[in-house]
C-alpha positions in Angstrom: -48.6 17.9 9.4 -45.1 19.0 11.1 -46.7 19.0 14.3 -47.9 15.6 14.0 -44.9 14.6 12.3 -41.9 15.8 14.6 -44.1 16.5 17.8 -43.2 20.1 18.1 -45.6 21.1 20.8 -44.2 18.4 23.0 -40.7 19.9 21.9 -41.6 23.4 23.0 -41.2 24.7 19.5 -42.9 25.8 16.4 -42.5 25.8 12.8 -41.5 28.7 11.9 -38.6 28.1 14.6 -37.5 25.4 13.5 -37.4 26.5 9.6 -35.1 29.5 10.5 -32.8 27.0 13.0 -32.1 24.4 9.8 -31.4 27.4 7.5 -28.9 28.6 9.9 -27.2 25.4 10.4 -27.1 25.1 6.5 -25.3 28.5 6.8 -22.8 27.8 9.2 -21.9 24.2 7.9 -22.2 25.0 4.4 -18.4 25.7 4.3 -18.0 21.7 3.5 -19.1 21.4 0.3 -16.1 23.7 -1.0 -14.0 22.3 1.5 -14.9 18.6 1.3 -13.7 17.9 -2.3 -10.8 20.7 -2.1 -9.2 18.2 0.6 -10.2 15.0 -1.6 -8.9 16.5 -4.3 -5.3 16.4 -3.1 -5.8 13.0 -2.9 -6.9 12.7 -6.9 -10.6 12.2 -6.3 -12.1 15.0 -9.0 -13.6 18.0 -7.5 -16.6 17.9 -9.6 -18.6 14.8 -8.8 -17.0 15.3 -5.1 -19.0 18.2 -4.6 -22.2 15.9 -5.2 -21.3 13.0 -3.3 -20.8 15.9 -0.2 -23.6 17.1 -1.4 -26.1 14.2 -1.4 -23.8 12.2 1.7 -25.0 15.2 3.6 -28.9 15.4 2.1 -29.4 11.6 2.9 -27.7 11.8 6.4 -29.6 14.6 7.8 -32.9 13.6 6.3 -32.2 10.0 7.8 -31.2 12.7 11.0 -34.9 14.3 10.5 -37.8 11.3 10.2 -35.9 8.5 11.9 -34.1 9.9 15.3 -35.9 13.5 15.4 -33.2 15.3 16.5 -32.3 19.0 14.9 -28.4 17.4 14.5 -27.2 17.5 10.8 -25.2 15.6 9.1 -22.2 15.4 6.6 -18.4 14.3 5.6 -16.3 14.6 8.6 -13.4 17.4 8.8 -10.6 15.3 9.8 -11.2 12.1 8.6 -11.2 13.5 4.9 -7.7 15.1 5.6 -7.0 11.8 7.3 -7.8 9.6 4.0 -6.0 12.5 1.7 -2.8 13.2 3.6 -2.1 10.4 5.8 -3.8 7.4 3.7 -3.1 8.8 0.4 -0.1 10.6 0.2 2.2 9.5 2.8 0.8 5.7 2.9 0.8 5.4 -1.0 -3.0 3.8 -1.3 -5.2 4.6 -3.3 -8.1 6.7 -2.7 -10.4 4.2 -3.8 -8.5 1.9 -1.0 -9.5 4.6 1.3 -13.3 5.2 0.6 -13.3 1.3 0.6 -12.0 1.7 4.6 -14.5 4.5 4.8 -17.4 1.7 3.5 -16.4 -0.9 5.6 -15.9 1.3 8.9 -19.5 2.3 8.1 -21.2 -1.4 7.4 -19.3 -1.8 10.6 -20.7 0.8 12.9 -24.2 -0.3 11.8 -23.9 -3.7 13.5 -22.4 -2.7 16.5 -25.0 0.7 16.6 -27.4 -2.2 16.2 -25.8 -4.7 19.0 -25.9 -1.5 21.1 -22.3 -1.9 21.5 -21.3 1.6 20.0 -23.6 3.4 22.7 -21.5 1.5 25.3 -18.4 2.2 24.5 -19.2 5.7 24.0 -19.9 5.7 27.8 -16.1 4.6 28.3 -13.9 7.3 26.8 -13.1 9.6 29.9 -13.9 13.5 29.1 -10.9 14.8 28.9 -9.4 12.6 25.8 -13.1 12.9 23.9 -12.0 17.1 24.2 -8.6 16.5 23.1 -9.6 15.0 20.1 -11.6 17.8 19.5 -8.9 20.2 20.0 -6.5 18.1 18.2 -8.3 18.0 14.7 -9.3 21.1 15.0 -5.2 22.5 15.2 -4.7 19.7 12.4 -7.0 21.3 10.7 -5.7 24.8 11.1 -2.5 24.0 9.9 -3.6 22.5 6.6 -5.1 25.4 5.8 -2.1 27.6 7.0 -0.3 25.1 4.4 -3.4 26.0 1.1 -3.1 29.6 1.5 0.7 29.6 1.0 1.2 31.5 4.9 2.7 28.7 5.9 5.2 26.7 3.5 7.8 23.4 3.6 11.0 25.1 2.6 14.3 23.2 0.9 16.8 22.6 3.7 16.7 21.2 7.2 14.0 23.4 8.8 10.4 21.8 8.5 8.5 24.6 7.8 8.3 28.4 7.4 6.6 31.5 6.8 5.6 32.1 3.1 5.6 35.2 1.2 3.0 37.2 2.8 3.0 40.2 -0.1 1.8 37.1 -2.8 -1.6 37.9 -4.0 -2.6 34.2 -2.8 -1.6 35.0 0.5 -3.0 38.3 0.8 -6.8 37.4 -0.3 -6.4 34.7 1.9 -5.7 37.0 4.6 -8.5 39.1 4.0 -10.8 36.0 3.5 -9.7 35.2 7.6 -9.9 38.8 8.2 -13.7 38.9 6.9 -14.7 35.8 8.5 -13.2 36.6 12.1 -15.0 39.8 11.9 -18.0 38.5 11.1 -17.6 36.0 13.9 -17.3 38.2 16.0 -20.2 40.1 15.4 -22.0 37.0 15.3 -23.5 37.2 11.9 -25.5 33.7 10.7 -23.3 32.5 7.4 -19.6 34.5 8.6 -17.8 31.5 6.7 -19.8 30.7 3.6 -19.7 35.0 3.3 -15.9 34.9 3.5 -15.7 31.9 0.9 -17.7 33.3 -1.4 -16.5 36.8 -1.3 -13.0 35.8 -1.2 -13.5 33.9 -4.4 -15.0 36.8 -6.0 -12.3 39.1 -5.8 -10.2 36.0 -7.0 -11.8 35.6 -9.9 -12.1 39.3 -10.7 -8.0 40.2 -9.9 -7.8 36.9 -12.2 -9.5 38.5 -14.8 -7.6 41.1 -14.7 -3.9 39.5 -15.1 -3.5 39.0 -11.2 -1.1 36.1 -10.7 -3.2 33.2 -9.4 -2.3 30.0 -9.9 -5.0 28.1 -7.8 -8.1 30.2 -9.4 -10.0 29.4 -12.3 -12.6 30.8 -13.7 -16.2 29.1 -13.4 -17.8 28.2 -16.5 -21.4 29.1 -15.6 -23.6 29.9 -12.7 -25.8 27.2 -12.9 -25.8 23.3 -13.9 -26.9 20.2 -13.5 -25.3 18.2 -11.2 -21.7 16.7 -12.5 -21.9 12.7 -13.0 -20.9 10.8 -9.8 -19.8 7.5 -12.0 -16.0 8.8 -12.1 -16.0 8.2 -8.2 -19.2 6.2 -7.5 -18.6 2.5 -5.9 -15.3 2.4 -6.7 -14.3 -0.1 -4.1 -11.2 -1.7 -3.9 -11.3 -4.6 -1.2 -8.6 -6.7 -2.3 -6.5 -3.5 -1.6 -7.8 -3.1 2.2 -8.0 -6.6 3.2 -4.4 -7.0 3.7 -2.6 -6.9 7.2 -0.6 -3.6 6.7 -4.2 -2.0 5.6 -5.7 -3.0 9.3 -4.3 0.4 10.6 -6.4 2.4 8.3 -9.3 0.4 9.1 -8.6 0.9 12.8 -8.3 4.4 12.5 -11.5 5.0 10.5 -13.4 3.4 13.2 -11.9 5.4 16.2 -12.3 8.7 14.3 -15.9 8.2 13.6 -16.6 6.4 16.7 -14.8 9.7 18.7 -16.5 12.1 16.8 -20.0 11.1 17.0 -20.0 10.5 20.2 -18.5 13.7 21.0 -20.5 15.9 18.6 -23.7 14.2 19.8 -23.1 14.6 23.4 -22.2 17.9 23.0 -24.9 19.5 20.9 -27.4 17.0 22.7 -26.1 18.9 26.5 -26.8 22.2 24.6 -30.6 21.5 23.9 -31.0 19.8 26.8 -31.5 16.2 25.5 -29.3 14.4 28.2 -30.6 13.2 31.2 -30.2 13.5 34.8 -26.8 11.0 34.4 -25.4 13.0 31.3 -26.6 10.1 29.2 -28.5 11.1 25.8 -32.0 9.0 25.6 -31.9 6.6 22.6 -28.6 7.7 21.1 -28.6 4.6 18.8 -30.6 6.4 16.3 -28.9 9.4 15.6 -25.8 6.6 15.8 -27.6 4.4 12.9 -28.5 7.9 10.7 -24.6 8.4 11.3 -23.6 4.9 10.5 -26.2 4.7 7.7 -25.1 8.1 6.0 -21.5 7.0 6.5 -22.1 3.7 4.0 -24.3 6.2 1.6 -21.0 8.5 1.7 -19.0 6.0 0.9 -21.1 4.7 -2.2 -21.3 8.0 -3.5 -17.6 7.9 -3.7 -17.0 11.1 -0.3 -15.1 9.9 3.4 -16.8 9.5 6.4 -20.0 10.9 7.3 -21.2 12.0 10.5 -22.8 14.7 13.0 -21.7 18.0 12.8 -20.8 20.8 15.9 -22.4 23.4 13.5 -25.8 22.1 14.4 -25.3 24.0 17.6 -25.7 27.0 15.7 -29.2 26.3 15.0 -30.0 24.7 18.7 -29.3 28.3 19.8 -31.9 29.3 17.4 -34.4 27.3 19.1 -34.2 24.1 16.3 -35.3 21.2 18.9 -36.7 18.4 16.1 -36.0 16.7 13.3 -37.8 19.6 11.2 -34.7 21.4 11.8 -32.4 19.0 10.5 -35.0 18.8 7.3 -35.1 22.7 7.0 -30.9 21.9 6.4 -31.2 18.6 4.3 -33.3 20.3 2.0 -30.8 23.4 1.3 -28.2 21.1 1.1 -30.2 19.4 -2.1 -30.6 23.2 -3.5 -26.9 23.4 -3.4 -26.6 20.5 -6.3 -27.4 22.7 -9.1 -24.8 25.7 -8.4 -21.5 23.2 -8.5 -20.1 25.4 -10.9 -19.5 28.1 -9.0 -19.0 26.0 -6.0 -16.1 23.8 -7.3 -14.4 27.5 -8.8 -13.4 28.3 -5.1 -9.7 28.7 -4.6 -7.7 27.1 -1.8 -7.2 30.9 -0.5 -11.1 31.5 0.0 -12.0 28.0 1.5 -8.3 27.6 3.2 -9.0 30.5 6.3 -12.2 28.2 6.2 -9.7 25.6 8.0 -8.4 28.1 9.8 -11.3 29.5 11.4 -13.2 26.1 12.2 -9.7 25.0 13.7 -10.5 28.3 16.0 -13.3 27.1 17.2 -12.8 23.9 18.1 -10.2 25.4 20.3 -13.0 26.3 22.3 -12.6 22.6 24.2 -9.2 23.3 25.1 -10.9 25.1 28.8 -13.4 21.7 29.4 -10.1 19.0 29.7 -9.3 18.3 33.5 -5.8 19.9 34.4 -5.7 19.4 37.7 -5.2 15.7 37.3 -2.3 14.4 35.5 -3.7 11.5 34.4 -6.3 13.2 32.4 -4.1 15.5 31.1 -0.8 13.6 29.8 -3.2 11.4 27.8 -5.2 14.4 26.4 -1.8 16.1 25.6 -0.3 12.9 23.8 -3.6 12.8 21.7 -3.7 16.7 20.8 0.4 17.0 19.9 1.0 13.4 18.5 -1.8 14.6 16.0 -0.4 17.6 14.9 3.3 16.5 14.9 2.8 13.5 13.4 0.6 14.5 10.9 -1.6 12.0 11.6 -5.0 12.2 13.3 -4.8 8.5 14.3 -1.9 7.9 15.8 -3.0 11.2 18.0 -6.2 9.4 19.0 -4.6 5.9 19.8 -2.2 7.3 21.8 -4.5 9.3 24.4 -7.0 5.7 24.3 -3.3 3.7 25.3 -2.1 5.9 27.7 -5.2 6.2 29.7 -5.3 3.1 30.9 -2.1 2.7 31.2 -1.1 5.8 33.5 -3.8 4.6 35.8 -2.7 0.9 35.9 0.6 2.1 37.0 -0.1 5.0 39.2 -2.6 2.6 41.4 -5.8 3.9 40.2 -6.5 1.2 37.7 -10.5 1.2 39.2 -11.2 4.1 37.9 -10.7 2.3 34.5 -14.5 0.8 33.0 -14.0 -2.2 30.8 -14.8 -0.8 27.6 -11.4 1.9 27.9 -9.7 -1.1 28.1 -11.6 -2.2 24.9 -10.5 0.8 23.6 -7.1 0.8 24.9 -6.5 -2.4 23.8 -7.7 -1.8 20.2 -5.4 1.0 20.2 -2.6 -1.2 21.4 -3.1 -3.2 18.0 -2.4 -0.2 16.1 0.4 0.4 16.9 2.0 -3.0 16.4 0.3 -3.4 12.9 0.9 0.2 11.9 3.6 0.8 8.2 6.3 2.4 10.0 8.6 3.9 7.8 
C-alpha cells in the first residue's frame, strides 16, 4: 500500500526508511509545541488550548505535506512570525491578538490564490540569495535573543543602558544554563531528539528543585501525565476583521505575507537542494503544492486560534535519514497527533527549559551566515540591513523590508539596475509601501 501510495521504489527508498526519517524529524522539531504557546502566551493567548492548535496546525499541515505534494517536508507554526505577532503586533503595537491571528488568516486565504495563480512560485524566483540567507540568519539572532531575555541571562535594567547581564547564580538562570549546556552537547554528538531531551530534562529538575522549596517563579507543577486534549473554543475563530481592515493595520498584513512568503520559499529550496529535488536550473519541480499544503495549513492554523504555519528546516534532519516521500512527513504528522494527549506535562515547561530552545535553533540558523555573497557589496549591505534592522529594531519586518528595498535600489543607483527581475521590484515596491503606512511612534 505505501509503495503504491507514495511511489517509494521510484524514490529510491523503503518503508522502513522512511518511518525512522519522520520520527526523527518529529524529534528534532518537536521543540515547537512547548515553544509555540510559551511565545503566544506573552501575547495573552492561553497556553493550554495553544498547545492543541500547534499541535493539530502542525498534524493537518504535514499530512496535507504527505498525500497531496509527496514531499518528506513537515510542517508547523513558524518561529519568528509567532514572536512577530507577540512582541511586535501585540505588545509594542497594542492589537489584539485576535487582530493578529485574524492577519495570520487573511495572509493565508491570500497565499492560496496567488499559490494558485502561480504567482507565489514566481516571485519566489526573484528574491536574490543573499537577502533569502539573511532572513534566515536574522530570525534566527531574533530568536536567540528572546530566549536570552526568558531565561533571565539577559535582562532590561532601570536607567539609560538597554540591556544587561542578569544574575547568573539565580536558579532560573542556572537550569537554564544547564538546559543549553545539555542540548549543545548533545548536538554535538549528534544525537536524534538533543532539544526535546534538554526541554524535557530541564523541566524535570525544575519541577523537582520546585518541590523542594527552590525559588521558581516561572514553574508550576503539572497536574497529571496524561489528558485529553484542552478545549480550543477559548482561542478558536476568534477573528477580529473590523480590527485589521483599517489603514494603520496594512503594515501587519504586509509583514505577515513577506515572512511566510520568505520562509517558505527558503525552507523549501533548501531542504528540497538537500534531497536532491531541484533541477538542473536550481528550480524545485512543482513547488506549488508543498506552497498550497503551506498556504492551506496556514488558514487551518489560523482557525485553530496558532500564527502562521509553514515548512520547517528540521525536516532536513530526516532527509539525511534517507526520508524522500510523503511517508516521511506522515511518519511525523502522526506523532505530532500522539502528542495531543500528554499537554499536561507539555504546557508545565518553564521558560528556562524551552528558552535555550531559542537559543540553540538561533545557533543553527547561523549556519547561513557562510552562503551570503560578500564579495559583492550590493549583496551584502542589503543582507546586512535585513539581519541588524531585525534584531535592533525588534522587529522581524522592518528587517525583511529593508533588505527587499535596498536591493533594488543599490543596483538602480550603482548602474546595474539589469540585474534586477521584475518581481524584486514587485517586492521592493511592496516593501516601499511599508514603510510609508507603518505606526511610527
Amino acid at each position: 500500500m505505501w509503495e503504491r501510495l507514495f511511489r517509494l521504489q521510484e524514490h529510491g527508498t523503503n518503508a522502513r526508511t522512511e518511518l525512522v526519517a519522520g520520527l526523527t524529524t518529529f524529534l528534532t522539531m518537536s521543540y515547537i509545541i512547548v515553544v509555540n504557546p510559551g511565545i503566544l502566551e506573552v501575547a495573552g493567548i492561553p497556553k493550554g488550548p495553544s498547545t492543541v492548535a500547534t499541535i493539530l496546525a502542525a498534524v493537518v499541515g504535514t499530512a496535507l505535506m504527505a498525500f497531496y505534494a509527496n514531499r518528506p517536508i513537515a510542517i508547523a507554526p513558524y518561529m519568528g512570525e509567532n514572536a512577530f505577532i507577540a512582541f511586535t503586533v501585540v505588545l509594542a503595537m497594542g492589537a489584539s491578538w485576535q487582530a493578529g491571528i485574524t492577519a495570520v488568516f487573511i495572509g493565508g486565504i491570500l497565499f492560496v490564490l496567488i499559490t494558485a495563480l502561480r504567482l507565489r512560485s514566481w516571485l519566489a524566483k526573484a528574491v536574490t540569495p543573499s537577502l533569502k540567507y539573511s532572513f534566515v540568519v536574522g530570525i534566527g539572532l531574533f530568536l536567540a535573543f528572546i530566549g536570552l531575555m526568558d531565561t533571565g541571562i539577559v535582562v532590561k535594567p532601570v536607567g539609560p543602558v538597554p540591556v544587561s547581564i542578569g544574575k547568573m547564580t539565580s536558579p532560573q538562570v542556572l537550569l537554564a544554563l544547564f538546559s543549553f549546556l545539555v542540548m549543545s552537547v548533545l548536538l554535538i554528538k549528534k544525537i536524534k531528539g538533543a532539544i526535546i531531551i534538554g526541554i524535557l530534562g530541564t523541566t524535570v529538575l525544575a519541577c523537582l528543585g520546585k518541590n523542594a522549596g527552590v525559588d521558581l517563579p516561572d514553574v508550576s507543577l503539572p497536574q497529571g501525565f496524561f489528558s485529553t486534549p484542552p478545549s480550543l473554543a477559548p482561542i478558536a475563530f476568534q477573528f477580529r476583521f473590523g480590527e485589521v481592515f483599517t489603514l494603520g493595520f496594512l503594515p501587519i498584513l504586509l509583514t505577515v505575507f513577506l515572512m511566510d512568503f520568505v520562509d517558505t520559499m527558503g525552507t523549501l529550496i533548501g531542504v528540497s537542494a538537500r534531497a536532491g529535488f531541484l533541477d538542473e536550473d536550481g528550480n524545485l519541480p512543482e513547488i506549488e503544492k508543498p506552497m498550497m499544503a503551506d498556504a492551506v495549513a496556514t488558514v487551518v492554523g489560523a482557525c485553530c486560534g496558532t500564527t502562521t504555519t509553514g515548512c520547517y528546516i528540521e525536516s532536513a534532519a530526516g532527509i539525511e535519514e534517507g526520508g524522500r516521500t510523503g511517508l516521511t512527513a506522515l511518519t511525523t504528522a502522526v506523532f505530532f497527533a500522539l502528542a495531543l494527549f500528554f499537554t499536561p506535562i507539555l504546557t508545565a515547561i518553564p521558560k528556562c527549559a524551552y528558552g535555550p530552545a531559542l537559543m540553540i535553533v538561533g545557533i543553527l540558523m547561523m549556519n547561513s551566515v557562510k552562503k551570503i555573497d560578500f564579495s559583492d557589496m550590493t549583496e551584502l549591505i542589503p543582507a546586512f540591513c535585513t539581519i541588524t534592522l531585525m534584531i535592533f529594531t525588534y522587529n522581524l519586518g522592518i528587517g525583511i523590508t529593508a533588505g527587499l528595498v535596498a536591493y533594488p535600489l543599490l543596483k538602480l543607483l550603482t548602474g546595474r539596475s539589469r540585474e534586477v527581475s521584475m518581481g524584486a521590484w514587485v517586492l521592493g515596491a511592496i516593501s516601499l509601501v511599508f514603510y510609508i503606512f507603518y505606526p511610527y511612534g
